[in-house]
LUMNUSE-289871 format. One record per residue (C-alpha): x, y, z; residue number from 1; residue in one letter. Coordinates in nm, 4 decimals, padded with zeros to 6 digits, m for minus. Example, Ala and Ser with C-alpha at 12.3 -4.5 7.8 and 13.67 -1.06 7.14 Angstrom:
2
NODE         xx         yy         zz     i   aa
NODE    01.2300   m00.4500    00.7800     1    a
NODE    01.3670   m00.1060    00.7140     2    s
***
This chain:
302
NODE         xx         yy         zz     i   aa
NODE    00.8744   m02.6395   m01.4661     1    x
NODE    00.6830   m02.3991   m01.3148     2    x
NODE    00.8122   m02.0281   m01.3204     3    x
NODE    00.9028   m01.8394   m00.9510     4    x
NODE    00.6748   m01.6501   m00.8254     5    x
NODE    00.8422   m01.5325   m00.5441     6    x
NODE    00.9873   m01.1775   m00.5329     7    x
NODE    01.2351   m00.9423   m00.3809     8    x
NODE    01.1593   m00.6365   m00.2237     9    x
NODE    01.5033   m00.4590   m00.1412    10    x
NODE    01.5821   m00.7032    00.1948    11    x
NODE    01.1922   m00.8840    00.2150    12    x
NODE    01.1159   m01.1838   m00.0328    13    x
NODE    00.7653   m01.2672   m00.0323    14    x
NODE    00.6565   m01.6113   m00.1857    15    x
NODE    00.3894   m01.4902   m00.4607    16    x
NODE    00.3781   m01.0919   m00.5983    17    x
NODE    00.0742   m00.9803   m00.5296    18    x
NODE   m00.0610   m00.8433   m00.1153    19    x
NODE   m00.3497   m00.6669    00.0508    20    x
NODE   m00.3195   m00.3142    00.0270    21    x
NODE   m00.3773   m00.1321    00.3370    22    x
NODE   m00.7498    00.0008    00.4544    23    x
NODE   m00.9844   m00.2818    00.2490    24    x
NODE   m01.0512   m00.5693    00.5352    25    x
NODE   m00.9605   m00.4140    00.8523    26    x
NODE   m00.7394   m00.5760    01.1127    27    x
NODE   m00.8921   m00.9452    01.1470    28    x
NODE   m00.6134   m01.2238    01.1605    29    x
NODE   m00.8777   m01.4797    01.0669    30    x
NODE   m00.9335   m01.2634    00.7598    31    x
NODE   m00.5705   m01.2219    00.7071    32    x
NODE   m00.4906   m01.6019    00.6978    33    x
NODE   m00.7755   m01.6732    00.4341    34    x
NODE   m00.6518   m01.4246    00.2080    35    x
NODE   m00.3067   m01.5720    00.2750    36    x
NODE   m00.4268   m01.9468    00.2213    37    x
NODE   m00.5774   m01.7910   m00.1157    38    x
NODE   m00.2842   m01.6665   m00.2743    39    x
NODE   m00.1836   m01.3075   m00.1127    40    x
NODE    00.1574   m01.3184   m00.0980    41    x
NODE    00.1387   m01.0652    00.2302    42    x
NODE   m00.1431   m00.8450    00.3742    43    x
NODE   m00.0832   m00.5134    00.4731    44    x
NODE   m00.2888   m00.3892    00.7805    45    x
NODE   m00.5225   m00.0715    00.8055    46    x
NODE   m00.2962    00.2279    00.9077    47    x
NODE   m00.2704    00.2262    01.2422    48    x
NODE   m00.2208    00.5255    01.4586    49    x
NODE   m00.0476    00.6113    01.8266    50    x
NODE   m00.3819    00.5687    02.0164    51    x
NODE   m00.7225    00.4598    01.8781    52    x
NODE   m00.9405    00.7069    01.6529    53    x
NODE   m01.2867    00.6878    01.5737    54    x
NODE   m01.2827    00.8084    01.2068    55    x
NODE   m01.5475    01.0349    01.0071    56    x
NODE   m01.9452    00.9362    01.0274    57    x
NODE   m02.1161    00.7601    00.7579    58    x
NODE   m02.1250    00.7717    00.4411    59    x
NODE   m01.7810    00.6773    00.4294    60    x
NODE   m01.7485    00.4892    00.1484    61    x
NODE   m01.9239    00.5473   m00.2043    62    x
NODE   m01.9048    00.2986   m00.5184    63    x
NODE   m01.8589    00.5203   m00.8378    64    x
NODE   m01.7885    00.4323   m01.2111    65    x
NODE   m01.4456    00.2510   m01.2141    66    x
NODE   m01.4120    00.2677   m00.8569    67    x
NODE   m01.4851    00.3739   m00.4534    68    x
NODE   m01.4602    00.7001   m00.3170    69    x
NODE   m01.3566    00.6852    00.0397    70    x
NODE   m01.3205    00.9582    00.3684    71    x
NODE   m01.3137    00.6828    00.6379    72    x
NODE   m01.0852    00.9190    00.8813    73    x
NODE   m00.8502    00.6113    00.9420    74    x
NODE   m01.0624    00.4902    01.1605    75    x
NODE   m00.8236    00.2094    01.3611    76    x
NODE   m00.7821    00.0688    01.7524    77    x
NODE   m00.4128    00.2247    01.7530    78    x
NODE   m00.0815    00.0326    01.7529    79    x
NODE   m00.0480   m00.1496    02.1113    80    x
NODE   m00.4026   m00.3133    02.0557    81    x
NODE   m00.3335   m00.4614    01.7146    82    x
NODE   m00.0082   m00.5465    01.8352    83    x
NODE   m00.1645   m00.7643    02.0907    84    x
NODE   m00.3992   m00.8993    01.8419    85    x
NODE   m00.1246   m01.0179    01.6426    86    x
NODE    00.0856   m01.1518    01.8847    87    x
NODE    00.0119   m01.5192    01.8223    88    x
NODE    00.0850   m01.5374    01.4394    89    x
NODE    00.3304   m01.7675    01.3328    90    x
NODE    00.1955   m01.7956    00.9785    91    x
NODE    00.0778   m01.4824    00.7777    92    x
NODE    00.3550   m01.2500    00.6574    93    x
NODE    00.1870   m00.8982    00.7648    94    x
NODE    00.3229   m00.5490    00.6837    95    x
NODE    00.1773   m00.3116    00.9607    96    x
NODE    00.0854    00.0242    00.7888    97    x
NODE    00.1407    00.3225    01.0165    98    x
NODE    00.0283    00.6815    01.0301    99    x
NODE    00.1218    01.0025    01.3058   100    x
NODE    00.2437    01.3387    01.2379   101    x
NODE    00.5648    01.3160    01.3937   102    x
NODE    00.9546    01.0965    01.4213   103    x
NODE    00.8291    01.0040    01.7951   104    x
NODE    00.4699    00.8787    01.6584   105    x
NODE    00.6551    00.6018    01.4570   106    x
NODE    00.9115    00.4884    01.6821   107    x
NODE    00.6812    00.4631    01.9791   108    x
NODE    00.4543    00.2557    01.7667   109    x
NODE    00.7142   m00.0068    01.6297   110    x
NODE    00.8470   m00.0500    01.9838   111    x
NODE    00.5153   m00.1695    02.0002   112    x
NODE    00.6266   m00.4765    01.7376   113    x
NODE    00.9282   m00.5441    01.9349   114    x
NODE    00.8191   m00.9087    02.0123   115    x
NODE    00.5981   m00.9701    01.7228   116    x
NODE    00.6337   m01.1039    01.3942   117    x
NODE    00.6146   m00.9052    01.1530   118    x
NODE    00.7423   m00.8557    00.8037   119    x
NODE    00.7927   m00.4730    00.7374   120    x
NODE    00.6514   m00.1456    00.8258   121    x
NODE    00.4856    00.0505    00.5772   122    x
NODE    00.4585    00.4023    00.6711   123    x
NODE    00.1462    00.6049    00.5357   124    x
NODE    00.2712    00.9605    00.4392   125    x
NODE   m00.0140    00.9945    00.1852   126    x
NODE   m00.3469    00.9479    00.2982   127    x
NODE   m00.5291    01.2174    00.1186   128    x
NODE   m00.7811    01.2926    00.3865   129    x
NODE   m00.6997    01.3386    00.7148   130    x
NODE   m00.5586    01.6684    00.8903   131    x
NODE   m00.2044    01.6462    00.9890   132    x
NODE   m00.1450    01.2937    00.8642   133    x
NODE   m00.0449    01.1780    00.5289   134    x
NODE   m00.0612    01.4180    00.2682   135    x
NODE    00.0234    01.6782    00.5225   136    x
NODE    00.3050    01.4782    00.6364   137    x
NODE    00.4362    01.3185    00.2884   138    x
NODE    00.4371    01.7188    00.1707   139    x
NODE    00.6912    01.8253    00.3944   140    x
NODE    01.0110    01.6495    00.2271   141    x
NODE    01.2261    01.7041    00.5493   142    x
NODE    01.0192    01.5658    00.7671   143    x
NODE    00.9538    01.2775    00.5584   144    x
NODE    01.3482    01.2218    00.6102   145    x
NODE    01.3138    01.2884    00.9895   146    x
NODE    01.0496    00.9861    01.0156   147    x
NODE    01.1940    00.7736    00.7984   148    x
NODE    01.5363    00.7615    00.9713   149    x
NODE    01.4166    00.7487    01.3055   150    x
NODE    01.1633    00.4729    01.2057   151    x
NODE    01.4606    00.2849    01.0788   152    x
NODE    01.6785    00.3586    01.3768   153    x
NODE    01.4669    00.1561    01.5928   154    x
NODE    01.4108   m00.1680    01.3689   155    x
NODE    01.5857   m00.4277    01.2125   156    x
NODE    01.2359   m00.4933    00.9874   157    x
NODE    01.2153   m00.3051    00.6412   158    x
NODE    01.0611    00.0207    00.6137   159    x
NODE    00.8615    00.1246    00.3061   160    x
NODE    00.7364    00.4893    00.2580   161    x
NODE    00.3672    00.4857    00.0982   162    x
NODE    00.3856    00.8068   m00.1547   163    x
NODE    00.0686    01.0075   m00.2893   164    x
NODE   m00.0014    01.2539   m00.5255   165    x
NODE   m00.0026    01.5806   m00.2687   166    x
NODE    00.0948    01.9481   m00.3515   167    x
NODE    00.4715    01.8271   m00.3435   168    x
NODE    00.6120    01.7081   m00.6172   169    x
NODE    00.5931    01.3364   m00.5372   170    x
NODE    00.9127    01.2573   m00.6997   171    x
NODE    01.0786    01.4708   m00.4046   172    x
NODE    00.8740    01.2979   m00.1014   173    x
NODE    00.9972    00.9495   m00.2563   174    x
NODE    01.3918    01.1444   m00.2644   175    x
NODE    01.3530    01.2809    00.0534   176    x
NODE    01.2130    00.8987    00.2044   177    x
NODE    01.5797    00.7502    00.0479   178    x
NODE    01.7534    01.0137    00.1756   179    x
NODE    01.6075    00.8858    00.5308   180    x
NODE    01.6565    00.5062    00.4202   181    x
NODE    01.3369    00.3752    00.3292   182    x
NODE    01.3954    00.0696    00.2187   183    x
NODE    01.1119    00.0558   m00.0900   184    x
NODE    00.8436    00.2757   m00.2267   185    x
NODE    00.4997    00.1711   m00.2465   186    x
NODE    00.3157    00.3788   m00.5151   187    x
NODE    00.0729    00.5042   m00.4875   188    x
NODE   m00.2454    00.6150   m00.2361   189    x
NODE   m00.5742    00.7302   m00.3266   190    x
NODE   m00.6097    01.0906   m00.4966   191    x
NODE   m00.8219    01.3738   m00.3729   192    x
NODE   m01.1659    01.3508   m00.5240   193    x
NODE   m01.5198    01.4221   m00.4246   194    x
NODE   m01.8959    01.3382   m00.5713   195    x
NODE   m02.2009    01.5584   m00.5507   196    x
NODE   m02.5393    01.4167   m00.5437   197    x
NODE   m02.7294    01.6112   m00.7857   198    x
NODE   m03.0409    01.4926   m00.6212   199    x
NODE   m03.0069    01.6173   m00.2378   200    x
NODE   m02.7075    01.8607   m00.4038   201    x
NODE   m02.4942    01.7609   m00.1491   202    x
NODE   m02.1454    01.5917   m00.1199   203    x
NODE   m02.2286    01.2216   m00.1602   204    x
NODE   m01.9238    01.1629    00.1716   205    x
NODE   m01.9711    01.2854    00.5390   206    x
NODE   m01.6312    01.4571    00.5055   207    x
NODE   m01.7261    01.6193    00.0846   208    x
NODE   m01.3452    01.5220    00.0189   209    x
NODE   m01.1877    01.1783   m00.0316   210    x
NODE   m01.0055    00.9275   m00.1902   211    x
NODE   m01.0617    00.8085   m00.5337   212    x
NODE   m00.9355    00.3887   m00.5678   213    x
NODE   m01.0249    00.1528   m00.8032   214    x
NODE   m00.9230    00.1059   m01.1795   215    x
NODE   m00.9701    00.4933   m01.2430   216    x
NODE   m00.6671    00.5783   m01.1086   217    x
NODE   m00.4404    00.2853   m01.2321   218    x
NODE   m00.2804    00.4627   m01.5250   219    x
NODE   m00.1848    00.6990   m01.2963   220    x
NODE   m00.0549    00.4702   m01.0560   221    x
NODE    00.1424    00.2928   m01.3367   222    x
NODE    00.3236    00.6289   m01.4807   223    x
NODE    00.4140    00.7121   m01.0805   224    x
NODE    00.5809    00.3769   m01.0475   225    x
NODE    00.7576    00.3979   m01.3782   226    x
NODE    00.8785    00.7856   m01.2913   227    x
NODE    01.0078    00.6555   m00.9371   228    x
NODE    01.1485    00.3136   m01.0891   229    x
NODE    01.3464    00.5379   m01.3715   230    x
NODE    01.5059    00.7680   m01.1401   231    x
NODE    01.5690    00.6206   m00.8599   232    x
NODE    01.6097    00.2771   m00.8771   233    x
NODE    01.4516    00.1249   m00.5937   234    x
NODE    01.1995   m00.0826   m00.4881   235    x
NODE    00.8991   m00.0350   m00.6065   236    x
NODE    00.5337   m00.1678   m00.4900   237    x
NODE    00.2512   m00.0604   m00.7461   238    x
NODE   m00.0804    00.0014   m00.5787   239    x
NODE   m00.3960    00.1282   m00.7434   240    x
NODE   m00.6737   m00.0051   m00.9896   241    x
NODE   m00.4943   m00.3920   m00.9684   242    x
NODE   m00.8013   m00.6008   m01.0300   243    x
NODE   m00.6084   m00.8995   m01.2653   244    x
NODE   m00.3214   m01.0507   m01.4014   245    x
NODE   m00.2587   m00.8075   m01.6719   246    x
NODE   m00.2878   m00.5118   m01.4340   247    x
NODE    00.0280   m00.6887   m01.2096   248    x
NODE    00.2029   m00.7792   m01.5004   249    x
NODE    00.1522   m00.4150   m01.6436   250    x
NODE    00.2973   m00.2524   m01.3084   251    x
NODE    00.5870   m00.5231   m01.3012   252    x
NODE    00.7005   m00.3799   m01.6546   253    x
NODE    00.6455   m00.0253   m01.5252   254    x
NODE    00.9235   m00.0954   m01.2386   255    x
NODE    00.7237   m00.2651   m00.9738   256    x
NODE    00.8628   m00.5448   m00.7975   257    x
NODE    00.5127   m00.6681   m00.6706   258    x
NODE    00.1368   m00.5253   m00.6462   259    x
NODE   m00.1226   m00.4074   m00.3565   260    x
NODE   m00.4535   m00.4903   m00.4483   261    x
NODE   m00.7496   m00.3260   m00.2972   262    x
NODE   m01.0605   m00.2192   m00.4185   263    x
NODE   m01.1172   m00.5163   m00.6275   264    x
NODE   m01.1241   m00.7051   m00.2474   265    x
NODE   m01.4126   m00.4667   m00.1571   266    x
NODE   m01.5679   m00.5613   m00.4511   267    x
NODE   m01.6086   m00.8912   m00.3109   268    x
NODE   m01.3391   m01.0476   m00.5227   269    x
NODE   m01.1448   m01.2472   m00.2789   270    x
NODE   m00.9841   m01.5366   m00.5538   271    x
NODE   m00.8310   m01.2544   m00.7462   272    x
NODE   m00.4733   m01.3379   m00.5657   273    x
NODE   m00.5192   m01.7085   m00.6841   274    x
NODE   m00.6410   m01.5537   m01.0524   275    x
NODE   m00.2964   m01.3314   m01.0416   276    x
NODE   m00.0869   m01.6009   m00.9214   277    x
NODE   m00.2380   m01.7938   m01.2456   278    x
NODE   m00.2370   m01.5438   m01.4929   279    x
NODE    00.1063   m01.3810   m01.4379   280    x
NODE    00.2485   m01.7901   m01.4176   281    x
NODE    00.1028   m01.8351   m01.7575   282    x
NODE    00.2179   m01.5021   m01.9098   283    x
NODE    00.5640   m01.5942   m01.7635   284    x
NODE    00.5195   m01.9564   m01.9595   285    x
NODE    00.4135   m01.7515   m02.2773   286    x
NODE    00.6742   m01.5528   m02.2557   287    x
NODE    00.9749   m01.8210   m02.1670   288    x
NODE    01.0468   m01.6261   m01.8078   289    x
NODE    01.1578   m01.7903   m01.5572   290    x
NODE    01.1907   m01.5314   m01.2285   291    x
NODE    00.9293   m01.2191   m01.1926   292    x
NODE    01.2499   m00.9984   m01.1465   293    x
NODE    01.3556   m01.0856   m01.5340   294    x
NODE    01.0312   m00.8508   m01.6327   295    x
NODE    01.0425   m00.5841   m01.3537   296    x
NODE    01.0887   m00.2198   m01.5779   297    x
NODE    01.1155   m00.3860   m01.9369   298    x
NODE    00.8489   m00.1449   m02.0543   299    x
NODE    01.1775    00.1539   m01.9771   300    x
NODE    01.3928   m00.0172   m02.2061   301    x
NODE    01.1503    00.1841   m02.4891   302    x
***
C-alpha cells in the first residue's frame, strides 16, 4: 500500500505536501491548473494588494550562486481583479497571498473572496522590500495581532501569517499572529540582500536591496521552522531553498507540516512536485511510515 500523502494544516487538508509559494508564476489559472495536474498539492498566488501597483523597473530579478535575488515591488492587478479572474475555478485549491499596511486593507480584500473558492488566505507580513508593507508591517507585533484578528473576523477560510526575518525578533511576530488567531505559520520569506556589479560598480537590482531565495537560505529557513514548531506548536509551512524530496522531508522533521516551493519553479523545474510526491513516498516506504504527520518534528525529539 501506498503511504498518504495528504496533510493537515490546522483546519485545511491538502491532498499531496508540497504548493507554489507565492511570487514565482504570477496569477494565471491556466498556469495554476498545470502545476496542480503535476503534483502541487495547492498554489499560492502573488501577493495581492488593495488596488493594482506597478512594481520597481527592471532589473528585477538576478540569478546568483545558490539562488535569485529579487526587488520586484509586488508588482500585482490588486484583489477585486484576481478575484474575478478566479471566479470560475472549481478545481485548483488556491491560497490567495495578501499584502496592505493596515486591519481595513485585509478585510476589504477578502470581502473580495466572498463568492469564490478559495482555500485559505495567506497574509504577507514579510516581504523584505517594499515600504510600508511586509517587513514594516510583520515588525510591529501589535499590529500584526490587529490584522490578523480582523482578517479572521470576516472569514470562515483559514488564515496563515507569512513570517520573515525583520528587525523584530521573528519568534514575537509569529506570537503576536496566534495571539490574533492565525491559523498556521508559513516560514519563511526572502531575506534582505543585495549584489554589486563590480564591472559598472553598481547595484546589480533597480531598487540596490532585495530578496535573497533559493537553496542559500534553506538552512535558515529550516532552523526558523524548527524554533516556531518547538515553541509554539502550530502549524507550520516551510518555505525557502525546497528544490527536492530530501529538502521537504528535511523541513517535515524540522516541524513543517508541508513545503512552498519557489525558486526551483523559476528555474524552469516544473516536475519537481511530481519528483517530491515520489521521493518523500519512497522515503516513507524506506522508512515503514504510513501518514506524513507520523514524521512532522522528529528531528526535536534530539
Amino acid at each position: 500500500m501506498n503511504p498518504d500523502l495528504s496533510v493537515t494544516i490546522g483546519p485545511m487538508t491538502l491532498e499531496r505536501p508540497a504548493m507554489l509559494a507565492s511570487g514565482i508564476l504570477g496569477i494565471s489559472l491556466e498556469v495554476f491548473g498545470r502545476l496542480y495536474k503535476n503534483g502541487a498539492g495547492a498554489v499560492v498566488s502573488k501577493s495581492l494588494s488593495r488596488e493594482p501597483w506597478e512594481g520597481y523597473p527592471n532589473p528585477t530579478i538576478v540569478g546568483i550562486k545558490g539562488g535569485y535575488l529579487n526587488a520586484v515591488g509586488l508588482s500585482n492587478p490588486g484583489a477585486p481583479y484576481f478575484a474575478k479572474m478566479i471566479s470560475q475555478n472549481k478545481e485548483v485549491p488556491i491560497i490567495v497571498s495578501l499584502v496592505g499596511s493596515i486591519e481595513d486593507d485585509f478585510e476589504f480584500m477578502i470581502k473580495q473572496f466572498e463568492n469564490v473558492k478559495v482555500i485559505g488566505y495567506e497574509l504577507n507580513l514579510s516581504c523584505p522590500h517594499v515600504e510600508k508593507v511586509g517587513l514594516e508591517v510583520g515588525d510591529d507585533p501589535n499590529l500584526v495581532t490587529k490584522i490578523v484578528k480582523r482578517a479572521k473576523s470576516v472569514t470562515k477560510v483559514p488564515v496563515i501569517a507569512k513570517v520573515g526575518l525583520g528587525t523584530t525578533n521573528y519568534l514575537d511576530t509569529v506570537g503576536a499572529a496566534l495571539e490574533g488567531g492565525a491559523d498556521a505559520i508559513t516560514a519563511i520569506n526572502t531575506i534582505r540582500a543585495m549584489g554589486i556589479d563590480v564591472e559598472t560598480q553598481r547595484p546589480i537590482l533597480s531598487h540596490k536591496i532585495g530578496g535573497l531565495s533559493g537553496t542559500a537560505i534553506r538552512p535558515v529557513a529550516v532552523r526558523c521552522v524548527y524554533e516556531i514548531a518547538s515553541k509554539y506548536g502550530v502549524p507550520v509551512i516551510g518555505c525557502g531553498g525546497v528544490s527536492n524530496w530530501e529538502d521537504a522531508v528535511e523541513f517535515i522533521l524540522a516541524g513543517a507540516s508541508a513545503v512552498q516551493v519557489g525558486s526551483a519553479i523559476g528555474d524552469g523545474w516544473i516536475d519537481v512536485f511530481s519528483q517530491i510526491n515520489d521521493g518523500v513516498s519512497n522515503y516513507m516506504k524506506r522508512k515503514g511510515y504510513t501518514k506524513i504527520s507520523e514524521m512532522v518534528g522528529l528531528a526535536r525529539n534530539y
